[in-house]
C-alpha positions as CSV (number, residue, x, y, z in Angstrom):
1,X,-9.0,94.0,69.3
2,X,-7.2,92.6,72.3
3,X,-4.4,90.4,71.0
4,X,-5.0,87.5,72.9
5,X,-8.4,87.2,71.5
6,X,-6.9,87.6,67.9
7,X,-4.0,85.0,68.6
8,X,-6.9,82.2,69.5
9,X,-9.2,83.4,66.5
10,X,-6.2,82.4,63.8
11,X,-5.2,79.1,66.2
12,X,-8.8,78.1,65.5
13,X,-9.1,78.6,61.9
14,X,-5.4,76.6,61.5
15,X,-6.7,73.7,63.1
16,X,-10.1,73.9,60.7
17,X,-8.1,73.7,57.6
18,X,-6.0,70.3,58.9
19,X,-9.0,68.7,59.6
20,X,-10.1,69.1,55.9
21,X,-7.4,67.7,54.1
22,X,-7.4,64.6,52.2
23,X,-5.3,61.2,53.8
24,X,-2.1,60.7,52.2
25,X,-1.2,57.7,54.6
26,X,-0.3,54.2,53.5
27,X,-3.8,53.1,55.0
28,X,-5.5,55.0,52.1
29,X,-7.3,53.2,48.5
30,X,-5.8,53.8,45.1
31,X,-8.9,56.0,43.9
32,X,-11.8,54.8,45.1
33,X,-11.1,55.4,48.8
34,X,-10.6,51.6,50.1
35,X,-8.8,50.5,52.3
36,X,-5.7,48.2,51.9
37,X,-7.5,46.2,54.6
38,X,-10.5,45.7,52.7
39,X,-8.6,44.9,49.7
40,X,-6.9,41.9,51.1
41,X,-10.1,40.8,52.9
42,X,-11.2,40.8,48.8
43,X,-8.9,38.6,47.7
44,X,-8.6,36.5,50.6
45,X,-12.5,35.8,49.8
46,X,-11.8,33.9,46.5
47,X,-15.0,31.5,46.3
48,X,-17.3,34.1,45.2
49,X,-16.7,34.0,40.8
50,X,-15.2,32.2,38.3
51,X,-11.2,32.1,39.3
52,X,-8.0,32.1,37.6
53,X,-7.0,28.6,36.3
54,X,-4.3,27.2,38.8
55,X,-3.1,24.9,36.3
56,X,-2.4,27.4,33.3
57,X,0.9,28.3,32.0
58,X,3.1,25.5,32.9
59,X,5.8,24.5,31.1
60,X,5.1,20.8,31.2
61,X,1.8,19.8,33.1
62,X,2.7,16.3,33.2
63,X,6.2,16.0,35.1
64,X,4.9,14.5,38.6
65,X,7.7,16.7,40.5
66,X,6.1,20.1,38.7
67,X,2.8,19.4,38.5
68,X,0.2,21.4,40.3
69,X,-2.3,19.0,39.2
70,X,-1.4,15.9,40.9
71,X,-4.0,13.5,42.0
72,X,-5.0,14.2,45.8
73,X,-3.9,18.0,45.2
74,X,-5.4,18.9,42.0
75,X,-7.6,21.8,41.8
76,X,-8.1,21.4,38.5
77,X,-9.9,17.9,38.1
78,X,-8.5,14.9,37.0
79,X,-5.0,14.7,36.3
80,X,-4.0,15.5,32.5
81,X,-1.6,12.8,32.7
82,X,-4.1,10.2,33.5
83,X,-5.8,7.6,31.1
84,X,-6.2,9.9,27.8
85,X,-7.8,8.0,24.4
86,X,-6.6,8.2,21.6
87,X,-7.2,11.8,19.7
88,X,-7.7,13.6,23.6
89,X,-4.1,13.0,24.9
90,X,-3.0,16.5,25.8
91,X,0.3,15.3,26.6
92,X,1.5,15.0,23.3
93,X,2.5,16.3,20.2
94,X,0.1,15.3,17.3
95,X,-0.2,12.2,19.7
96,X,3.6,11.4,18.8
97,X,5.1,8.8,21.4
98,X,8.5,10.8,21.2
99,X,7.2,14.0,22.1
100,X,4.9,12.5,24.7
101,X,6.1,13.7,28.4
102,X,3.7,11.7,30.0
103,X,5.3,8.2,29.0
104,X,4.7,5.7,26.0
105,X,1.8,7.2,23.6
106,X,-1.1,5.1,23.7
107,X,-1.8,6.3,20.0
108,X,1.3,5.2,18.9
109,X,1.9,2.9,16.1
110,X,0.7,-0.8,17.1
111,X,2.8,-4.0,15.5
112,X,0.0,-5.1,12.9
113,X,-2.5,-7.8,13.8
114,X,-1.3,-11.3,12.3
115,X,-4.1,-13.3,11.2
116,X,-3.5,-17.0,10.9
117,X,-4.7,-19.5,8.6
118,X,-4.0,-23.1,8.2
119,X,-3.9,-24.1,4.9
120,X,-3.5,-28.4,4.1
121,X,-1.5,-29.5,1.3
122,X,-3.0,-33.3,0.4
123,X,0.2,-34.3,-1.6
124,X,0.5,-38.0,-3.5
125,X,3.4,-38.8,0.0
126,X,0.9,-37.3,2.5
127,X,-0.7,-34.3,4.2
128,X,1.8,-30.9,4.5
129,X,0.1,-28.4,7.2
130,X,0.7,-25.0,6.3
131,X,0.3,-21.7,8.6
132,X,-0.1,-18.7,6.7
133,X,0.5,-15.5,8.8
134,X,0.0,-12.4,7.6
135,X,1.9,-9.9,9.3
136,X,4.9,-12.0,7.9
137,X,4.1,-10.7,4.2
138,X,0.8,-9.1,3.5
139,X,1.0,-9.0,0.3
140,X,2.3,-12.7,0.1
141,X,-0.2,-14.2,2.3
142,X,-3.5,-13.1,0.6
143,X,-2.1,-13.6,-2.8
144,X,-1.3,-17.1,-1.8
145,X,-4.8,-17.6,0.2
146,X,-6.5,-16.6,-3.3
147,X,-4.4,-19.0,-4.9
148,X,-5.1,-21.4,-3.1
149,X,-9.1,-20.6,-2.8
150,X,-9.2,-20.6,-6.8
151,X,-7.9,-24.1,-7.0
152,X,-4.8,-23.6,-8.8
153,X,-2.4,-26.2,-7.0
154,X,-5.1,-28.7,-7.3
155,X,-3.1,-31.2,-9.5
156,X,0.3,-29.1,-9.1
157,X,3.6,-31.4,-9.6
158,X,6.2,-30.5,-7.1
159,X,8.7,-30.5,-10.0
160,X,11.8,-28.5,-8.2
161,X,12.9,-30.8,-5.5
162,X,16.7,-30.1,-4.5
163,X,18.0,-32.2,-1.4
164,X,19.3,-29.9,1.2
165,X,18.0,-26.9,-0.4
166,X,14.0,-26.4,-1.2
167,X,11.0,-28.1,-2.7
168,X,9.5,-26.1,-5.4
169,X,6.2,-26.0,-7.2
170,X,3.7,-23.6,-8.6
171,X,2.7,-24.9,-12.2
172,X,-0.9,-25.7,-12.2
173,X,-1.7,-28.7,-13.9
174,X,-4.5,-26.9,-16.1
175,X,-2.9,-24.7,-18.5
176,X,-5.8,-22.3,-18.3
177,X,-4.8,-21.7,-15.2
178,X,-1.3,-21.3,-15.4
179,X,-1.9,-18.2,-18.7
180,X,-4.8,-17.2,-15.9
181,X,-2.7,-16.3,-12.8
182,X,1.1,-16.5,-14.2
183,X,0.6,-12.6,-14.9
184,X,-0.9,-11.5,-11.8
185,X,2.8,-10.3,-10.2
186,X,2.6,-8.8,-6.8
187,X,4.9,-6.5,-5.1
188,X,7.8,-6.8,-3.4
189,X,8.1,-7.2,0.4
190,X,10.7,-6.7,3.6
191,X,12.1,-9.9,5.1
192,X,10.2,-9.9,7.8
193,X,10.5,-13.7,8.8
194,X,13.8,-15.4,7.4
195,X,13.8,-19.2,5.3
196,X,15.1,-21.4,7.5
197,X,14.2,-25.0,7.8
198,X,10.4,-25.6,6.9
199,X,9.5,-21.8,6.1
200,X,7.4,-20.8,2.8
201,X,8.2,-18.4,0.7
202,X,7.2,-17.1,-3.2
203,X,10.1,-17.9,-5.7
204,X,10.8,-15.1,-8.2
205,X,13.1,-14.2,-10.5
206,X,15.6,-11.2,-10.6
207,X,13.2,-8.4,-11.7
208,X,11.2,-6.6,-9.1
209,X,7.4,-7.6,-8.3
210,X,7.8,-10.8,-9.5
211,X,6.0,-12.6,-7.4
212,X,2.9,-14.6,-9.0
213,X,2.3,-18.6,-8.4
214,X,5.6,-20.6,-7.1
215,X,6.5,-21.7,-4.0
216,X,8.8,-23.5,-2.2
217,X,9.7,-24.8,1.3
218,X,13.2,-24.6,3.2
219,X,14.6,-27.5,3.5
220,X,17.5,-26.3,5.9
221,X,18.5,-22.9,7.0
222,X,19.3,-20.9,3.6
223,X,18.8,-16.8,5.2
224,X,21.9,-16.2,4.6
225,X,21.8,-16.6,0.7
226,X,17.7,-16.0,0.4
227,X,16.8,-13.4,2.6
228,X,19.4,-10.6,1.0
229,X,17.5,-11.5,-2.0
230,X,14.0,-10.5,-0.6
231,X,12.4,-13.9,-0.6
232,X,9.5,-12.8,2.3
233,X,8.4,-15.8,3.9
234,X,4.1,-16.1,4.4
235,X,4.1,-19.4,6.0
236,X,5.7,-22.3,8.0
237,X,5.1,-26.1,8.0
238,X,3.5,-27.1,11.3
239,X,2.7,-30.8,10.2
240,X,4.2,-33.1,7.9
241,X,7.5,-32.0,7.5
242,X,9.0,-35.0,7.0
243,X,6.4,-35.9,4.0
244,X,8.3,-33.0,2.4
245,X,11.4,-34.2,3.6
246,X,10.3,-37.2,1.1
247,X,9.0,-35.6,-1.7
248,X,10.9,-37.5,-4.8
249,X,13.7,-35.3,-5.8
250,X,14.0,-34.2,-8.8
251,X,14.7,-30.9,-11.4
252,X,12.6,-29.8,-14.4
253,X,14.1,-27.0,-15.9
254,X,12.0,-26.1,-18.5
255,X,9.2,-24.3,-16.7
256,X,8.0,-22.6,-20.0
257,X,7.2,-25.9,-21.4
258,X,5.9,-27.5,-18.0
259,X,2.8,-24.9,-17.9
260,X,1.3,-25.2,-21.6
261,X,-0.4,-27.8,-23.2
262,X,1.3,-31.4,-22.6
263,X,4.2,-29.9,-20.5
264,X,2.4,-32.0,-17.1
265,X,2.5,-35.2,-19.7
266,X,5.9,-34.7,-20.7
267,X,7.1,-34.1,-16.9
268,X,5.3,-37.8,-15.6
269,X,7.2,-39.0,-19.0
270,X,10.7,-38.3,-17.2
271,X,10.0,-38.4,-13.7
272,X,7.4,-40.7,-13.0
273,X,7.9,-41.3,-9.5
274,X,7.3,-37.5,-8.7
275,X,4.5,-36.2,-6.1
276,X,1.9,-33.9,-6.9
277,X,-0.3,-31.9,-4.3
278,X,-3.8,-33.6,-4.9
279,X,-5.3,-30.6,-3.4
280,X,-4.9,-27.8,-1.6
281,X,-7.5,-26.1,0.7
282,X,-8.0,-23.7,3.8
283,X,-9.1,-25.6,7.6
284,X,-11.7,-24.3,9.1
């Protein structure tokens, strides 16, 4: 064979084999032949299924400077800092304020509602108004409310009256009622409102939960000795503080006596100029 014919017989079959081979270029898919052009034409074309949650995985979704969720820009809906009710805040903690990013909790712990209630004191010197709150003392307020409601100061002699200091009563003038309500003790309560002039507050003595039926008004400002001593004040004189300013002074010690059988009769015996509270009832 001439060997120019057999140099251009193995050119031709050299150049066959090239043409065969697989690409290897930086142009060529991972395994199933694609294109990196086509690729990024895929993910540029992201409207097509469900995608990736923009918002997910940040650190704190509610800082305005980090969030990708702001209003105007959110992609996400309504901004998670927004209005949230309570129990679907998903900027706090167990809803608790301190933990809250997003700014004071509006779960948090509210100051309790006060509900007020005049109560009239029709006394043998005149009407003492009476407005019984009870966020002051919870406790204190509804026991006196019952009190009150059942009649007991009906009659009642204000039988503790101490210039500069308080007026005092809280001995019914039916014994029945006194061996009725004299054991019904409630708990003790926080100062919440001090005794200063015209305040109410229960007297007790120096064991805990002593509470049960006495009263007295504040003459003058006496926190500083009453309110270490736990006497919660449930009311404050709104009218007729000067017909308690003029209650007849006086000071039966012998309380034991003054609530059993002629104890009232024996108290008119030795004071008898004192007042009494005539009745006692809630205004409508």
């Amino acid at each position: 064979m001439n060997r120019t014919i057999l140099f251009a017989l193995v050119s031709v079959m050299f150049l066959s084999l090239l043409a065969g081979c697989p690409r290897t270029d930086s142009n060529a898919g991972a395994s199933n032949g694609s294109t990196s052009t086509s690729s990024t034409n895929a993910s540029n074309n992201g409207n097509g299924g469900a995608q990736e949650n923009p918002c997910a995985g940040q650190e704190n979704p509610c800082a305005a400077e980090e969030n990708p969720c702001t209003a105007g820009e959110n992609p996400c809906g309504e901004n998670p800092c927004g209005e949230n009710p309570c129990g679907e805040n998903p900027c706090a903690v167990d809803n608790a304020a301190t933990d809250n990013p997003c700014g004071e909790n509006p779960c948090g712990e509210t100051e309790p509602e006060d509900k007020v209630t005049t109560v009239v004191l029709e006394t043998t010197d005149g009407d003492i108004v009476l407005e019984v709150h009870s966020a002051w003392s919870p406790l204190g307020s509804e026991h006196f409310l019952e009190l009150v409601k059942a009649g007991f100061y009906d009659g009642a002699p204000w039988f503790r009256v101490l210039d500069g200091f308080v007026a005092q009563c809280g001995v019914a003038a039916d014994p029945e009622m006194n061996t009725k309500w004299s054991n019904k003790t409630i708990q003790d309560e926080p100062v919440v409102v001090g005794n200063k002039r015209g305040f109410v507050a229960f007297g007790k003595s120096q064991m805990p939960n002593s509470r049960s039926t006495h009263i007295f008004i504040n003459f003058t400002d006496n926190s500083s000795a009453l309110n270490p001593q736990g006497f919660a004040c449930f009311a404050q004189v709104v009218e007729g503080m000067e017909i308690a300013d003029g209650l007849f002074k006086c000071e039966f010690r012998d309380q034991g006596a003054l609530q059993n059988v002629g104890g009232l009769d024996a108290f008119k015996a030795r004071f008898p100029d004192a007042d009494f509270i005539k009745r006692a009832y809630i205004r409508e």
